[in-house]
N, C-alpha and C positions, 0 to 999 in steps of 0.2 A: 682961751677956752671958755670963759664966762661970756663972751660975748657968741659966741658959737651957739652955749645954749640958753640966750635968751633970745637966736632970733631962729631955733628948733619950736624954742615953746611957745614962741608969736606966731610961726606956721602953722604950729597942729592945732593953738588952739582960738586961733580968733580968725583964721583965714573960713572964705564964707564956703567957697569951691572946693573941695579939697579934692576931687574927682578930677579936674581939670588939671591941677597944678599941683603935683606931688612937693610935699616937704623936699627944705634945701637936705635933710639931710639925706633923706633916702637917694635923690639925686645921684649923690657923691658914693652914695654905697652902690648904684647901677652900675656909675663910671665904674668903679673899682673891679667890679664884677666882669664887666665887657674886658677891662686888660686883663684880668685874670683868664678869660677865657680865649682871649687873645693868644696869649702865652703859650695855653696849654695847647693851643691849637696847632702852633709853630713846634713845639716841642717833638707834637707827634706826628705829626709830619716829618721831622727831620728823622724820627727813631724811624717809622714805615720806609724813607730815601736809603736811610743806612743799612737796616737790614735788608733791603736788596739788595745793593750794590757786595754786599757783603758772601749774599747767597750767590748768587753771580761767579764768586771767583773762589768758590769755600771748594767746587770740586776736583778731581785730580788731574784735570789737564791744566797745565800750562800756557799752554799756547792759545792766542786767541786770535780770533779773524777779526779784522774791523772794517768796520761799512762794507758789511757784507751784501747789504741790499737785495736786488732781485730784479727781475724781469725775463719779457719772449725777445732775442734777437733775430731777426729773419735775417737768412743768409743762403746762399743758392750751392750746389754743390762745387766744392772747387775752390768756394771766396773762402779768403782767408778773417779768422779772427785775430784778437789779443783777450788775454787772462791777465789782470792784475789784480792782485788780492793782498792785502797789506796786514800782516800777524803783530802781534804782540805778546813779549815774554811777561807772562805774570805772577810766574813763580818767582824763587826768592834767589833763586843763584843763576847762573849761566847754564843755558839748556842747548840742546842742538838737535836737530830734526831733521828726518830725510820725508821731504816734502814735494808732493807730486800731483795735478789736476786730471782730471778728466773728462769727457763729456760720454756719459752713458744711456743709451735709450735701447727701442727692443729693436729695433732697426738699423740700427749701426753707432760703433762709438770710434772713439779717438782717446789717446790719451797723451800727455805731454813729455819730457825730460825729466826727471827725478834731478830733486836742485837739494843742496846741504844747506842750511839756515841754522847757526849760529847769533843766540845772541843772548847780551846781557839782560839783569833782572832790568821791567820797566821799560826796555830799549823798543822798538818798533825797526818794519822793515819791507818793502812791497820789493814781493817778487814777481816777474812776469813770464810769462810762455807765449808760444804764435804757433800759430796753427793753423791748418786747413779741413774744410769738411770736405769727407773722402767722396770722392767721385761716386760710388755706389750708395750715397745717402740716400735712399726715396724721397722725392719730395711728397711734403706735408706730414713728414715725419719728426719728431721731435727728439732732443736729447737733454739730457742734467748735470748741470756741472760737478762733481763731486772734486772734493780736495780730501788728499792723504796723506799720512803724515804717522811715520815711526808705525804703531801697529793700530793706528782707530782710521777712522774717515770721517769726513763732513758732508749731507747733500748740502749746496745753496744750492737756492732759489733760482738761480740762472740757468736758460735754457735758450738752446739754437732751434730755431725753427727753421726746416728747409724748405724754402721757396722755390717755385720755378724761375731759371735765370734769365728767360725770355717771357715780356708781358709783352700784352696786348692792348692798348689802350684805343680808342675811338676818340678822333680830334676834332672832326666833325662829319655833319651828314645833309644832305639835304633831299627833298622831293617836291616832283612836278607836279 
C-alpha cells in the first residue's frame, strides 16, 4: 500500500505532462469504471432478452406456431400444394386442439381436414395438409393462408399466387 502511494505522489507531482499521461492511479479507477459499465451493460441486456421472451408467452394462448415465416408461392390452378406448420405447447399441462388451415382470398379459397393435436407441456409437432388450387381460381389472383385452431385463428404470411399454367417464353429470333 506504501508503495502505491509513493509512486501516486511521484505521478501527480513531479511528472512534467500530466495532460498526456494520466496518473497510475486514475488509470486503474478508468479500468474499474469500463467493467463496471461493462457489467451493467450485460445486465441489462439480459433483463430487456428476458422480458421479452417473457411477454411473448405471458398471453393466453397456448399454442404456438413455429417458423412460421412467409412468402408468394405461384401456383397455376389445379397444381397441387403442401402446408406444414409446426406448433408448440407452451402452457403448463397437456392441451389439445382441433386444428385446421386454410387459404382465403376474395376470389376463391380452399380449406383443408380438421386434424386433433394433442400434446404435452413444451412438446412440439408439424402437422401437414395437401391440397389443390381449385380449378375456378382466376389467375393473378391471390389467397392467405390462415390456420385455426379451437375458437381463434392465425393469418400467416403465406400466400398462393395464381399463375397462368401455360407460359410463353421467346427462345430465339432473328432478321434479315
Amino acid at each position: 500500500m506504501l508503495r502505491i502511494l509513493y509512486f501516486c505522489f511521484i505521478e501527480l507531482f513531479y511528472r512534467r505532462d500530466k495532460a498526456d499521461y494520466p496518473p497510475l492511479f486514475l488509470q486503474r479507477r478508468e479500468r474499474r469504471m469500463k467493467k463496471r459499465f461493462a457489467l451493467l451493460s450485460l445486465a441489462l441486456t439480459t433483463l430487456i432478452v428476458a422480458l421479452g421472451f417473457s411477454s411473448v408467452g405471458s398471453d393466453s394462448q397456448s399454442l404456438l406456431c413455429l417458423a412460421c415465416g412467409g412468402g408468394v408461392v405461384d401456383k397455376a390452378s389445379s397444381e397441387t400444394f403442401m402446408v406444414k406448420i409446426g406448433f408448440k405447447n407452451t402452457g403448463r399441462t397437456e392441451g389439445t386442439w382441433s386444428v385446421n388451415v386454410a387459404f382465403e382470398g376474395e376470389a376463391w379459397s380452399w380449406s383443408g381436414t380438421p386434424k386433433t393435436l394433442t400434446l404435452d407441456p413444451c412438446h412440439r409437432e408439424t402437422l401437414t395438409w395437401n391440397g389443390d388450387v381449385p380449378d375456378e381460381a382466376p389467375i393473378d389472383s391471390m389467397a392467405r393462408l390462415i390456420v385455426y385452431y379451437d375458437d381463434s385463428f392465425v393469418p400467416l404470411d403465406w400466400w398462393i399466387h395464381v399463375v397462368d399454367g401455360a407460359e410463353l417464353t421467346i427462345t430465339s429470333s432473328t432478321v434479315e
